[in-house]
C-alpha positions as CSV (number, residue, x, y, z in Angstrom):
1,X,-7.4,27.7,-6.4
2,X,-8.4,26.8,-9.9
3,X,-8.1,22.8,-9.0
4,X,-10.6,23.5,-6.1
5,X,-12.8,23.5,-9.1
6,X,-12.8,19.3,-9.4
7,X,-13.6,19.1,-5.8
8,X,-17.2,18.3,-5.0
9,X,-15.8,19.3,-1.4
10,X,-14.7,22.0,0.6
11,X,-10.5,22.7,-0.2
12,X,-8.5,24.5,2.4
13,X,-5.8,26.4,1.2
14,X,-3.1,27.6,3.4
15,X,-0.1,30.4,2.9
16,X,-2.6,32.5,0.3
17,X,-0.4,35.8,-0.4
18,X,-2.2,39.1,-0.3
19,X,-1.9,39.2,-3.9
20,X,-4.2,41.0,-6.7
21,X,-4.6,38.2,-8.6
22,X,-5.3,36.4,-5.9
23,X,-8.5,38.6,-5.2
24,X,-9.4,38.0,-8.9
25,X,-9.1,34.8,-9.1
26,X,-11.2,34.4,-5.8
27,X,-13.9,36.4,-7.6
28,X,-13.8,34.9,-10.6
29,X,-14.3,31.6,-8.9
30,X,-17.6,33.1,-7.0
31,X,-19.1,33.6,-10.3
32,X,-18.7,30.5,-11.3
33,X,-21.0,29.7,-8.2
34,X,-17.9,28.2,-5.8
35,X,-18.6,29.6,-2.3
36,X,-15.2,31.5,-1.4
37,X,-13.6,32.4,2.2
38,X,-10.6,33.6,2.8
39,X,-9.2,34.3,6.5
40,X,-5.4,35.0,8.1
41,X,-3.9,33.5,5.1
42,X,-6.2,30.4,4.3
43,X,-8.3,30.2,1.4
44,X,-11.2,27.9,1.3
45,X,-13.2,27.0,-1.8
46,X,-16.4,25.0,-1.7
47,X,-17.5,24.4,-5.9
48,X,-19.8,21.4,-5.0
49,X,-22.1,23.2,-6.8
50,X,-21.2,25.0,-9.8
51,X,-23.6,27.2,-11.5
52,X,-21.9,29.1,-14.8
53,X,-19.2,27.8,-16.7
54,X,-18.0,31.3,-18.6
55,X,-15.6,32.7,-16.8
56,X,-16.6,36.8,-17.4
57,X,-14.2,38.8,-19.2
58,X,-13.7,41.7,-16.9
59,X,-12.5,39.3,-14.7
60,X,-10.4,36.7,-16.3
61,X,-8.9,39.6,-19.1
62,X,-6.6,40.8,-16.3
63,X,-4.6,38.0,-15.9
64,X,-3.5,35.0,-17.9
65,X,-3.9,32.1,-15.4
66,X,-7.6,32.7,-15.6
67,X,-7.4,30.5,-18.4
68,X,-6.5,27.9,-15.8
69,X,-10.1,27.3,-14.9
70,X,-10.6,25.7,-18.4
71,X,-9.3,22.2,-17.6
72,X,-10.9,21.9,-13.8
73,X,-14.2,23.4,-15.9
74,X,-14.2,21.3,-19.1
75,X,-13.2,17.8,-16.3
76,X,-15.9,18.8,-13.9
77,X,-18.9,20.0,-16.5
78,X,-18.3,19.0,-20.0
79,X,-17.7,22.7,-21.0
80,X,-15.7,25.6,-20.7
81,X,-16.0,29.1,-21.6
82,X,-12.8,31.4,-20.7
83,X,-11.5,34.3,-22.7
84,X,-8.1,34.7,-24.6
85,X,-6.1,35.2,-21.5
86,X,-5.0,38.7,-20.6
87,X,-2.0,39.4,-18.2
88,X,1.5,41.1,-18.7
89,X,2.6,41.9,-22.0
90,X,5.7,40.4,-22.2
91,X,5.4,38.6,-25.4
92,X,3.6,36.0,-27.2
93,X,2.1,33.1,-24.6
94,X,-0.5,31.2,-26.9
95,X,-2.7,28.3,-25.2
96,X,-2.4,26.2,-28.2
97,X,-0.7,23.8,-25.9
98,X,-3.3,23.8,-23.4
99,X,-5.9,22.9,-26.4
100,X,-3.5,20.0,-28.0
101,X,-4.0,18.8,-24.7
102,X,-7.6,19.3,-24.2
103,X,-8.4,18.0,-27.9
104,X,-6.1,14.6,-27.1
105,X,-8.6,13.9,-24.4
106,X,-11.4,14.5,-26.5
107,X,-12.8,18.2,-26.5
108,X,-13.9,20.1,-28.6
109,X,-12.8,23.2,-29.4
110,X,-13.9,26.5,-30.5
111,X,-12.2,29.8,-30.6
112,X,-15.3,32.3,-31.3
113,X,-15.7,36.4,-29.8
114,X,-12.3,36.4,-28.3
115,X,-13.5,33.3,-26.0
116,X,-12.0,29.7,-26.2
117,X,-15.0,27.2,-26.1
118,X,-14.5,23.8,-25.1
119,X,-16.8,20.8,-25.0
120,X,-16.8,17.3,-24.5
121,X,-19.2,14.4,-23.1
122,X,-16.7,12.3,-22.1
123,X,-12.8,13.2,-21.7
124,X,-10.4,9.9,-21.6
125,X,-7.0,9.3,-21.4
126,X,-4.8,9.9,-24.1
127,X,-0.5,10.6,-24.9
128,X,0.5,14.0,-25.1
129,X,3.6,15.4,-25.9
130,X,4.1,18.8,-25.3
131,X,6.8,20.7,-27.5
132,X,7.6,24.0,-25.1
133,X,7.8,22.4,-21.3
134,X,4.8,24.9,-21.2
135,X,4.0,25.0,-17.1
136,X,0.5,26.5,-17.7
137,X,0.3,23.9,-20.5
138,X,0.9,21.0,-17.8
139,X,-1.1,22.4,-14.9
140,X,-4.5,22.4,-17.5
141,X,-3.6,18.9,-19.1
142,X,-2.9,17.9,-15.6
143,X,-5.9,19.4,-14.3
144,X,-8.5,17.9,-17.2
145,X,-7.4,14.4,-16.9
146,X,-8.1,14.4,-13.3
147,X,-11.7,13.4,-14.0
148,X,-11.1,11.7,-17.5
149,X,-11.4,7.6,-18.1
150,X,-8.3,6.0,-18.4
151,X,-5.0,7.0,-18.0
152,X,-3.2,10.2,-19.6
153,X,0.7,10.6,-20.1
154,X,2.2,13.7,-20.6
155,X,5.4,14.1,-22.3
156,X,7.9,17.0,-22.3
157,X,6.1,18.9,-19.7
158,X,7.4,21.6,-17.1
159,X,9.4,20.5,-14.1
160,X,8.7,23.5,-11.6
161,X,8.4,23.3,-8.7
162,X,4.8,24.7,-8.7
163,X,3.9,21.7,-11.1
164,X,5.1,19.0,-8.2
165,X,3.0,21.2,-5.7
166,X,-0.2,20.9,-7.6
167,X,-0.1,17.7,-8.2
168,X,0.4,17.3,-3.6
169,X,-2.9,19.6,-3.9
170,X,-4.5,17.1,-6.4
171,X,-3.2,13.7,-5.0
172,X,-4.4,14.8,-1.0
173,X,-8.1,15.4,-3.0
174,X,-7.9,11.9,-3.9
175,X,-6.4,12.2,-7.4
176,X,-3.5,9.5,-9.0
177,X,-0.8,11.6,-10.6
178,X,2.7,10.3,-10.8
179,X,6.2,11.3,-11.7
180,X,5.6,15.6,-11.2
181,X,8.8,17.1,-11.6
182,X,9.9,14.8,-13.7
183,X,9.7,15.2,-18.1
184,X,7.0,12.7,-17.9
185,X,3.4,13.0,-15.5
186,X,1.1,9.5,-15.5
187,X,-2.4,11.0,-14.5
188,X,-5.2,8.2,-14.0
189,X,-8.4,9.6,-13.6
190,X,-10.4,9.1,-11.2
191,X,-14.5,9.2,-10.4
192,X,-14.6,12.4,-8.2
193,X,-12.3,14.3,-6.3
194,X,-12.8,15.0,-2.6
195,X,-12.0,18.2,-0.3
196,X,-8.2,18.8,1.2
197,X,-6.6,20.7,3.3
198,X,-3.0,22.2,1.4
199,X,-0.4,24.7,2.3
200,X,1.4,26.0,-0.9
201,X,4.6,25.8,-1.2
202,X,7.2,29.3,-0.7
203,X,7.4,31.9,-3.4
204,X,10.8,31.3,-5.3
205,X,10.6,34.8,-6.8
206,X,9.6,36.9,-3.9
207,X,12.5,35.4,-2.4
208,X,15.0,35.7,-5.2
209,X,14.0,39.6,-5.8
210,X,14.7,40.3,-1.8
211,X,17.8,38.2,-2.5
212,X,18.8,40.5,-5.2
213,X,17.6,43.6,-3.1
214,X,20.2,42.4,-0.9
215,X,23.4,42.3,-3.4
216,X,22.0,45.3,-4.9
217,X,22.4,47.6,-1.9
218,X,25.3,46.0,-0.1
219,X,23.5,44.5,2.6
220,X,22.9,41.6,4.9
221,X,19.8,40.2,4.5
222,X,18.2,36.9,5.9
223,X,15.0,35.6,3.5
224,X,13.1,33.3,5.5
225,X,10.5,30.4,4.9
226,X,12.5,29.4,0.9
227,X,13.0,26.2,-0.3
228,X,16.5,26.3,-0.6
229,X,16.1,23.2,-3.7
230,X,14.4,26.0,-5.5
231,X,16.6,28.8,-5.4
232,X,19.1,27.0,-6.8
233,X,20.3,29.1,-10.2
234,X,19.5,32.3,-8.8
235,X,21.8,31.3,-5.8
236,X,24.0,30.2,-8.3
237,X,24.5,33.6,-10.1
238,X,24.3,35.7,-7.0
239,X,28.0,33.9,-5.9
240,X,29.3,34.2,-9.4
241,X,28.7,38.1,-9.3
242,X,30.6,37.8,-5.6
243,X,27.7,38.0,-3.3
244,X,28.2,35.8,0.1
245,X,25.3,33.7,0.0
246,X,24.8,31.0,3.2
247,X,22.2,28.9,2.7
248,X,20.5,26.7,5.9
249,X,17.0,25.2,7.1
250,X,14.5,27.5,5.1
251,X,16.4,30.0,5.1
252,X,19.1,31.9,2.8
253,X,20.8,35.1,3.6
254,X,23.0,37.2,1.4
255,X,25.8,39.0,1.9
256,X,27.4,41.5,-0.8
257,X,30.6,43.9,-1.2
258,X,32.1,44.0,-4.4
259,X,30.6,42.3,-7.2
260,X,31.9,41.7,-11.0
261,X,30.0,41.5,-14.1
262,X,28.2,38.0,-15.2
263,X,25.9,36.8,-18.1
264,X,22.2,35.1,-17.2
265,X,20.6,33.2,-19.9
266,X,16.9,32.4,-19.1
267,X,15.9,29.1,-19.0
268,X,12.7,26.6,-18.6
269,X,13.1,25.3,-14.4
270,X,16.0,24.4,-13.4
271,X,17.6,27.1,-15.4
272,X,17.6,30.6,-14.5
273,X,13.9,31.9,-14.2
274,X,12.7,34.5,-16.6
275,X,10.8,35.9,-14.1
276,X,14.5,36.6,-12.1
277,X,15.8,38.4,-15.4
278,X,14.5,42.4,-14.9
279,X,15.6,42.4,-11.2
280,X,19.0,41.0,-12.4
281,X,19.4,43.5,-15.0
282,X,19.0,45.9,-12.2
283,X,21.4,44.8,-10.8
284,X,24.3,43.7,-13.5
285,X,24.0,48.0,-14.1
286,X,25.9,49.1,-11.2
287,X,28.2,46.0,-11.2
288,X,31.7,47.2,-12.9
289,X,32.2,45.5,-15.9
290,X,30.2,44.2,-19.1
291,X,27.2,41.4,-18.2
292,X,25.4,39.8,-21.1
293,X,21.5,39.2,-20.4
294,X,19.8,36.7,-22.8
295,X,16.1,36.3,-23.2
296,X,15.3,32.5,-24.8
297,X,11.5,32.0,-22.7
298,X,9.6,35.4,-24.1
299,X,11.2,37.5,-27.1
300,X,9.6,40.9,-25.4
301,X,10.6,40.9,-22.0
302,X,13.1,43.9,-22.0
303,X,10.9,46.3,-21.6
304,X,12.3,47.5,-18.3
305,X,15.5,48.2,-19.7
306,X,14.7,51.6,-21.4
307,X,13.1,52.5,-18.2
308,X,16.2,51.7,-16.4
309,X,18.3,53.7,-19.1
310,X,15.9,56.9,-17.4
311,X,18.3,56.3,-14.5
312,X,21.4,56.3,-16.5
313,X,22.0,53.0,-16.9
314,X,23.7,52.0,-20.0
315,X,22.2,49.1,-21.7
316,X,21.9,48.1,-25.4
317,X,19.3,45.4,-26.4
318,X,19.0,43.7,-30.0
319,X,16.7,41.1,-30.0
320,X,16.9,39.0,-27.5
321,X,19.9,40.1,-25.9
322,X,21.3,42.9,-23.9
323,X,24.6,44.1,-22.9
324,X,24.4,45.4,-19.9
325,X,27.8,48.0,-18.9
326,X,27.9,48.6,-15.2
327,X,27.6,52.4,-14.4
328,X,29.1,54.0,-11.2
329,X,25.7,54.9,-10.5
330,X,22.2,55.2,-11.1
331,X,20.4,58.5,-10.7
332,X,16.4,58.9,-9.4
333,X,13.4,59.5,-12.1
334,X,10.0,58.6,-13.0
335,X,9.6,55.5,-14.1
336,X,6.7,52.9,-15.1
337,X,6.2,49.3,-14.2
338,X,5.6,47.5,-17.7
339,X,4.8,44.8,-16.2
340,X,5.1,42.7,-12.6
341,X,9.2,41.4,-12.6
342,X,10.1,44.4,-14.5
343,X,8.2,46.7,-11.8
344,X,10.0,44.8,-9.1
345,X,13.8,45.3,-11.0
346,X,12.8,48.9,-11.6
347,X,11.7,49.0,-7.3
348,X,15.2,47.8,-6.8
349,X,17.4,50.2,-9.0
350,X,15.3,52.7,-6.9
351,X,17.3,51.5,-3.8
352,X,20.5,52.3,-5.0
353,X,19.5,55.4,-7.2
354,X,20.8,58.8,-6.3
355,X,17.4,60.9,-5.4
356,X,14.1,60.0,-5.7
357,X,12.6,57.4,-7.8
358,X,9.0,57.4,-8.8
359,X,7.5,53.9,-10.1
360,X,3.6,54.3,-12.1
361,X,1.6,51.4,-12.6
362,X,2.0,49.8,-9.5
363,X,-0.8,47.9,-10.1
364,X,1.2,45.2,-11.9
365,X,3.6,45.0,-9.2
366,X,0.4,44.1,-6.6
367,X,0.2,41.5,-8.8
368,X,3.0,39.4,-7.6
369,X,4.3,40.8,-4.3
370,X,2.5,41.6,-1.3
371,X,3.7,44.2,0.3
372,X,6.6,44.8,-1.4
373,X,6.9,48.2,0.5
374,X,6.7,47.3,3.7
375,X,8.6,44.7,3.5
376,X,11.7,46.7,2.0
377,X,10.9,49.0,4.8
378,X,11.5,47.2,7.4
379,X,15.2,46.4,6.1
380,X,15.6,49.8,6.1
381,X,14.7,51.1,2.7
382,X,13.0,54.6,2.7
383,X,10.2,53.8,0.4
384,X,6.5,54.9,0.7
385,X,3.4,54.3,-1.4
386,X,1.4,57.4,-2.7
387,X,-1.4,55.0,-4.2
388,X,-3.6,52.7,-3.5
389,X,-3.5,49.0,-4.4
């Protein structure tokens, strides 16, 4: 949606989750002057003509990949006005490796009022090496030199899969990108981009979360419309633990019984996902046996573990690591999403907890999953929503 920005056409985007953030960043992309429709799951963006380049801070404060409008912005107009990005508060996730990248190809920067300002008359190719395989990072760089004269290498940058499906979205617009999902993306910028018409690629998280919903409860569950390539690690760690996972054509279902302790260590793409880790945790605390989590992408992201110690699980963190000993089982409280995976793990240990659970601040969980309730309801699970999105 944020790309859309570069087109001086109309950009038809197909799959669109019902997703909070997806609403915001639809509105946030109105008042910038982008004409905005959205209909049975496509989302199509007209910017030919652009009329404000601050994105508001009501707006773009409640979620971080607002500050993904600054490269399509500064590429498109010259400037770009975005706050400090807002979003979960999982730890530290500065943009000073989206503004390397921006001052390589020429901008110039300002951080002043809690807003990043960024200018520049002319942006132009340029090296950059990125020193965290930052995927927000490479998605702005990869955005900005779109537009820009000349040809702009960047080094060291994230291999997700969500990077290879931007750049589809940007090459069917008419841009030259080369080598996403590899360490190194070639981006030779071009006049103007045109409209396209793009269908985003499956959610590997949704998936993996049902997937664990599965092993967590004991059932038999079929995930449909995955890209099995994606789900590699958490696949991987699901049949250490003992789940019977089958994977064909789009499509993975899990089987589980008895499952044993195992350690995760989160990992930059292809490792484990952080975003994987809370609903794991969840998990590993009704699995007999010791399980060792370890946090390397964001040093506060075990948050949900003293929520899920409210339902008697037993887990001890220091620093980046927890040691997670399986409990028999988990008993039903009132609990609060601190933020969107941890909201989702917290949703699952409800499953399997005796009684009733209670999750507050489902707003975060909105954020990333839509429909989350129905969705477990029509496996079976006896879950209702008291409020409102």
């Amino acid at each position: 949606m944020a790309a859309s920005l570069l087109s001086d056409g109309e950009c038809a985007i197909r799959d669109v989750p019902e997703l909070s953030d997806v609403e915001v960043m639809a509105e946030l992309l109105s008042k910038l002057g982008a004409d905005v429709r959205s209909e049975g799951g496509v989302t199509r963006i007209d910017a030919n003509r652009l009329t404000e380049t601050t994105a508001p801070h009501e707006l773009a404060g409640r979620m971080r990949a607002s500050f993904l409008l600054a490269g399509p912005l500064l590429a498109r107009t010259g400037r770009a006005r975005i706050p400090l990005p807002g979003g979960c508060r999982i730890g530290e996730r500065p943009v000073e490796l989206h503004l390397k990248g921006f001052a390589a190809l020429g901008a110039e920067i300002e951080v002043v009022a809690g807003y990043v300002e960024c200018s520049a008359k002319n942006l132009r190719g340029a090296s950059v090496y990125l020193d965290f395989p930052s995927v927000g990072a490479t998605e702005n760089i990869m955005m900005a030199a779109a537009l820009a004269d000349g040809t702009t290498t960047i080094q060291n940058c994230a291999v997700e899969p969500e990077i290879v499906d931007l750049a589809s979205f940007l090459v069917a617009a008419g841009a030259d990108v080369r080598g996403s999902g590899t360490d190194t993306i070639r981006v030779k910028g071009v006049p103007s981009l045109s409209g396209c018409d793009h269908t985003v690629i499956p959610d590997r998280v949704e998936a993996g979360t049902y997937m664990t919903a599965a092993a967590i409860t004991g059932g038999d569950v079929t995930v449909g419309n995955v890209v099995v390539d994606h789900l590699k690690p958490v696949v991987a760690k699901l049949r250490e633990a003992g789940a019977d996972v089958t994977e064909s054509d789009g499509a993975v279902r899990v089987r589980a019984d008895e499952l044993k302790a195992i350690d995760i260590k989160t990992l930059p793409y292809p490792g484990f996902p952080t975003d994987m880790q809370a609903q794991f945790m969840a998990l590993l605390s009704v699995v007999p046996g010791t399980s060792i989590v370890t946090e390397t992408v964001f040093e506060n992201r075990f948050m949900h573990a003293g929520e899920l110690k409210r339902m008697g699980a037993n887990i001890v963190v220091e620093g980046r690591v927890g040691v997670v000993e399986g409990v028999p089982a988990l008993s039903g409280a009132e609990v609060r999403a601190t933020d969107l995976r941890a909201g989702a793990g917290l949703i699952l240990a409800g499953l399997i907890a005796g009684g009733e659970t209670r999750v507050s601040d489902v707003y975060h969980i909105d954020r990333g999953y839509g429909g989350i309730d129905r969705k477990l309801r029509g496996l079976g699970a006896n879950i209702d929503r008291i409020a409102s999105r």
